[in-house]
MARMIVO-975010 format. One line per 8 residues: number of its first residue (from 1); for each residue y, x, z of N, C-alpha, C. Coordinates in Angstrom, 2 decimals. Atoms other than C-alpha are relative to their C-alpha. Layout:
N
NUM) Y/X/Z/Y/X/Z/Y/X/Z ~ ... .
// end
This chain:
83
1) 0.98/0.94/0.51/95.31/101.90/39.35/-0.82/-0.56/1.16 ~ 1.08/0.66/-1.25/93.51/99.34/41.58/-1.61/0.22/-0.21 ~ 1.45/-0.12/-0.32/90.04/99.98/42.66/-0.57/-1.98/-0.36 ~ 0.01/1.18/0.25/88.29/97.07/41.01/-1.55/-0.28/0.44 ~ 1.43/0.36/0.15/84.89/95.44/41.95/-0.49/-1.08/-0.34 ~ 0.73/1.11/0.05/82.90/92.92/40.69/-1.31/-0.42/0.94 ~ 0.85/0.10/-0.99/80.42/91.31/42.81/-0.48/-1.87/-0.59 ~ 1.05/1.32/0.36/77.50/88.47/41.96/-0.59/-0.61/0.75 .
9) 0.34/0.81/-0.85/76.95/85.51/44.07/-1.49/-0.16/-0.63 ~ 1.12/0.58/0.03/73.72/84.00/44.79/-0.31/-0.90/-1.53 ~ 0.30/0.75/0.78/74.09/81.65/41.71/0.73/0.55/-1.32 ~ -0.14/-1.08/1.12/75.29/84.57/39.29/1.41/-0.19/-0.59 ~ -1.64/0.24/0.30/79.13/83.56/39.37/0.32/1.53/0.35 ~ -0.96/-1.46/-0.41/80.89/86.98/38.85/1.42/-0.14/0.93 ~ -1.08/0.33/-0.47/83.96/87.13/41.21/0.73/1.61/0.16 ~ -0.33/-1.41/0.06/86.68/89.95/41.32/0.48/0.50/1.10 .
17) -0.36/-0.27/-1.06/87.67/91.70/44.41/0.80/1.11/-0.21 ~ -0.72/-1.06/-0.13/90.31/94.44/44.71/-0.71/0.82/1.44 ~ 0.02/-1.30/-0.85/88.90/97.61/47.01/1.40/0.19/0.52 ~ -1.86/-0.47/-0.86/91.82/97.78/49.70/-0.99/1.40/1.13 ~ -0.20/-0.58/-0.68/89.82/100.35/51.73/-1.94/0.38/0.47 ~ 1.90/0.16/-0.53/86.00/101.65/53.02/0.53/0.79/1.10 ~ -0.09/-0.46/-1.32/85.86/102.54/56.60/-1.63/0.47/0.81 ~ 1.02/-0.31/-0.62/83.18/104.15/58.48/0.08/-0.46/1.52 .
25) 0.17/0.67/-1.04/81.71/102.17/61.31/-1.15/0.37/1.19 ~ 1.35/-0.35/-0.88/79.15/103.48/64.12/-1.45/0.27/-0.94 ~ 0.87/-0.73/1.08/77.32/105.38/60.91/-0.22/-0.49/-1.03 ~ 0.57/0.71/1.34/77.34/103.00/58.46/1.67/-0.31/-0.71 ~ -1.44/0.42/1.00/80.11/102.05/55.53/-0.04/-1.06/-0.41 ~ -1.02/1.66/0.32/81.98/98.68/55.17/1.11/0.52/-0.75 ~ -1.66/-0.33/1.59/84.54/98.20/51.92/0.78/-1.31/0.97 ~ -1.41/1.12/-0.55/87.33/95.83/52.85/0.20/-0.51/-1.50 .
33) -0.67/0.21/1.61/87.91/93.93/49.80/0.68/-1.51/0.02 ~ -1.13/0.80/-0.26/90.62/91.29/48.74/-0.32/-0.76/-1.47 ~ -0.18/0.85/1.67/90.66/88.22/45.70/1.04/-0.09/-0.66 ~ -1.63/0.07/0.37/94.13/88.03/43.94/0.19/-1.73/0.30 ~ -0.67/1.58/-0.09/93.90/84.19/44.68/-0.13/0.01/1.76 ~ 0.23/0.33/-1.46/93.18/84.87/48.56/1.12/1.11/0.99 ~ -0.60/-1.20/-1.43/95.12/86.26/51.90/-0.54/0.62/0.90 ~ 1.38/-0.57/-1.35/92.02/87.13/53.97/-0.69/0.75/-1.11 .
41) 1.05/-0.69/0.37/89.91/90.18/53.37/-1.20/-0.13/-0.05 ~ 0.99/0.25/0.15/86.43/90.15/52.94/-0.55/1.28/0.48 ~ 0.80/-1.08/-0.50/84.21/92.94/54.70/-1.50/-0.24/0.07 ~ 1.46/-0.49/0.18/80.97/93.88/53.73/-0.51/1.22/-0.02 ~ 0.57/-1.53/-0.49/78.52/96.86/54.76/-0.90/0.33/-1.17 ~ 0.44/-0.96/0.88/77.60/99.23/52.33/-1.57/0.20/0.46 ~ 1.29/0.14/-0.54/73.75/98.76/52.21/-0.91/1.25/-1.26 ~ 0.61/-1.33/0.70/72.99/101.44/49.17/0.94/0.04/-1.15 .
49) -0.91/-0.05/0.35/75.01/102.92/46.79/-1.29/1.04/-1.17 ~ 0.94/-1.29/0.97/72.97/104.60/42.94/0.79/-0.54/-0.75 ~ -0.65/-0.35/1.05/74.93/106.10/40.27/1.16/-0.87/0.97 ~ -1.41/0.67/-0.71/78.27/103.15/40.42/0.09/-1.02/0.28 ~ 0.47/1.54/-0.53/76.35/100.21/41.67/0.03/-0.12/1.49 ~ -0.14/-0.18/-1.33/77.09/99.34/45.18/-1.29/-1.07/0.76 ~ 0.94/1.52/-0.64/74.64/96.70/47.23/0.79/-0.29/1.19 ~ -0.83/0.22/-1.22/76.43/95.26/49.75/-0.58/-1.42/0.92 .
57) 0.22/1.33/-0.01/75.87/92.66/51.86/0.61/-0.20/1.87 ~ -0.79/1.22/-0.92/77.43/90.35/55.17/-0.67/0.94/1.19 ~ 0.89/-0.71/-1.50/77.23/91.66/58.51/0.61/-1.29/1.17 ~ 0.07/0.86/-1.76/77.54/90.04/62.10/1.87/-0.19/0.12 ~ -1.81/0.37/-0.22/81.25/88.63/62.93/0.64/1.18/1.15 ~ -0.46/-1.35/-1.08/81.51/91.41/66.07/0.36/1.17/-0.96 ~ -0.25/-1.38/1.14/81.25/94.32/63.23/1.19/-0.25/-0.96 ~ -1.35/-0.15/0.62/83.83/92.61/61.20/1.07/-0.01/0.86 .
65) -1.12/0.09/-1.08/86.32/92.11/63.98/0.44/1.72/0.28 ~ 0.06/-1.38/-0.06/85.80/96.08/64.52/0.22/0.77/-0.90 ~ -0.64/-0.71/0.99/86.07/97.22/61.25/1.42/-0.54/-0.76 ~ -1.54/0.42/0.12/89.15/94.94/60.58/0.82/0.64/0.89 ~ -0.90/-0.69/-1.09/90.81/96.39/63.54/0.00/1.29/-0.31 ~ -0.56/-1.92/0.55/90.21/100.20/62.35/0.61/-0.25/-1.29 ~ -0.78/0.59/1.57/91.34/98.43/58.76/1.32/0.44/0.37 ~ -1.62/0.22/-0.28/94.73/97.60/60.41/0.46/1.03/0.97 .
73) -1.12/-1.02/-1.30/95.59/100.52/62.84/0.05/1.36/-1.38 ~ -0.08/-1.52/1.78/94.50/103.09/59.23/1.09/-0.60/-0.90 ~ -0.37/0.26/0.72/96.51/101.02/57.33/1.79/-1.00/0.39 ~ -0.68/1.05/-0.61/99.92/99.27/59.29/0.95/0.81/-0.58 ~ -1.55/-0.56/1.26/102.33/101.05/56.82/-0.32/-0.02/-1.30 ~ 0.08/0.27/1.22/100.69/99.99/53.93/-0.31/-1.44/-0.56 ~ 0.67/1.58/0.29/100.07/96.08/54.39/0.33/-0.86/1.19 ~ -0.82/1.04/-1.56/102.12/93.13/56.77/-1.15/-0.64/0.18 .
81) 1.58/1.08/-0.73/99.30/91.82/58.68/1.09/-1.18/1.10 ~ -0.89/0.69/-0.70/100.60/88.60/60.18/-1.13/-0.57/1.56 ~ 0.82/0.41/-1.42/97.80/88.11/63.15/0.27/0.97/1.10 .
// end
């Protein structure tokens, strides 16, 4: 069963993301998550987490580059990365 999340934009559009993965980054936790209409992941840092509500929110382009790269060396037998 896929890990499913929903997640609410600024203007209260629900959108659905598939959980491909949470990685721990220089102490803090980023999810990796994916749209069924998209080919690029989405990475956002785990900013608090009560009961099964997550808060998440956008980090700096250096931190995603870093946690995409531990993404793809944890994961290069489970997903064709073409970059």
């Amino acid at each position: 069963m896929d890990d499913i999340i929903i997640l609410v934009d600024e203007n209260g559009q629900e959108q659905e993301y598939e959980l491909l993965d949470t990685i721990e980054y220089e102490g803090e936790r980023y999810v990796v998550l994916i749209r069924d209409d998209e080919e690029t992941v989405d990475i956002l840092k785990v900013e608090s987490e009560e009961d099964e509500e997550l808060s998440l929110v956008t980090c700096e382009d250096d931190v995603v580059e870093e946690v995409y790269h531990i993404f793809k060396e944890k994961n290069t037998e489970n997903f064709d990365f073409d970059d």
